[in-house]
C-alpha positions, 0 to 999 in steps of 0.5 A: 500500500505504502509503494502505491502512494509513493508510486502516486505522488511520484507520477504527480509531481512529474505532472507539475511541469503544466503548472504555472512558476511560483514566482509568477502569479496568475495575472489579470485578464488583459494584463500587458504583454509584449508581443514577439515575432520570433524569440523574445529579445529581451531575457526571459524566464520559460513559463511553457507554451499556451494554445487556444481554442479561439471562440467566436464574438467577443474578444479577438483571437489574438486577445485570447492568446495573450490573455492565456499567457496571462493567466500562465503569470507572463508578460510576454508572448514570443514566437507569434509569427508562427501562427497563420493569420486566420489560425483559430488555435494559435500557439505562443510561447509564454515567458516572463521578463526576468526579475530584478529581485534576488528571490524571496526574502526573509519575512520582517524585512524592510517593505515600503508601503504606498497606499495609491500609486506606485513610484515610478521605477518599480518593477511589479511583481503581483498581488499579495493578500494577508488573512489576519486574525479579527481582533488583529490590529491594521498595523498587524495586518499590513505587516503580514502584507509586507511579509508575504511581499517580502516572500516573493522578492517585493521590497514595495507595497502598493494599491493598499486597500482593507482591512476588510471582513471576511468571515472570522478573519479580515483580509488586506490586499496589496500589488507587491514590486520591486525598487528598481 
């Protein structure tokens, strides 16, 4: 019995390749992302290939496509070109402009907070959410923000919003970057 579910969680891990990289979260639908013809010139981490199955109405075929390499956590879709331009399953290659951050870092370190707009030199990194206790102070839960910025490389805060309620817990959300 035991080898069988070590024998189960062996083949799941070999199919973890699909899954999106860690360091980049799932982005918004219509995120930005730079297009390229061929290879991406700028340097890049792989996050796979994206395909879709364009549906007719609404958003273009193209818009589909990119919209994919969004919810893979990229920014940039390369090798567009190879595409025929009435394809109705177009593939790209989803990758992510390399980060400037030195990987995650240790919680409690020094993260500076920005309630509306960003500073301009900043390289976004995502979203970041605390779940904080109800009787938590705001001070307490924006510090468990910055630490979970501080777990994906950030060393910025911004768009602060909450504490709001969320059942038994109050949740804070913020955009974790990086200073340039």
């Amino acid at each position: 019995m035991k080898l069988c579910a070590f024998a189960w969680m062996i083949a799941i891990a070999a199919c973890g390749g699909s899954a999106p990289d860690v360091r980049y979260p799932a982005r918004d639908l219509g995120c930005a992302v730079k297009k390229f013809p061929g290879e991406s010139t700028l340097p890049v981490d792989e996050l796979g290939t994206v395909s879709v199955d364009c549906s007719a109405g609404g958003m273009s075929c193209e818009r589909q496509l990119l919209d994919a390499v969004c919810r893979r956590g990229g920014d940039v879709a390369w090798g567009v070109a190879d595409n025929v331009l009435t394809s109705a399953h177009p593939v790209a290659h989803a990758a992510h402009t390399k980060r400037a951050t030195q990987g995650p870092r240790e919680r409690g370190c020094g993260v500076q907070v920005f309630n509306e707009a960003a500073p301009a030199h900043i390289e976004n990194i995502g979203p970041v959410t605390a779940l904080c206790a109800q009787d938590d102070s705001k001070d307490q839960c924006l510090r468990e923000l910055q630490d979970q910025a501080c777990l994906v490389g950030g060393d910025v805060i911004w768009q602060v919003d909450g504490p709001t309620p969320e059942g038994n817990k109050q949740r804070m959300h913020g955009r974790a970057a990086h200073a340039k």
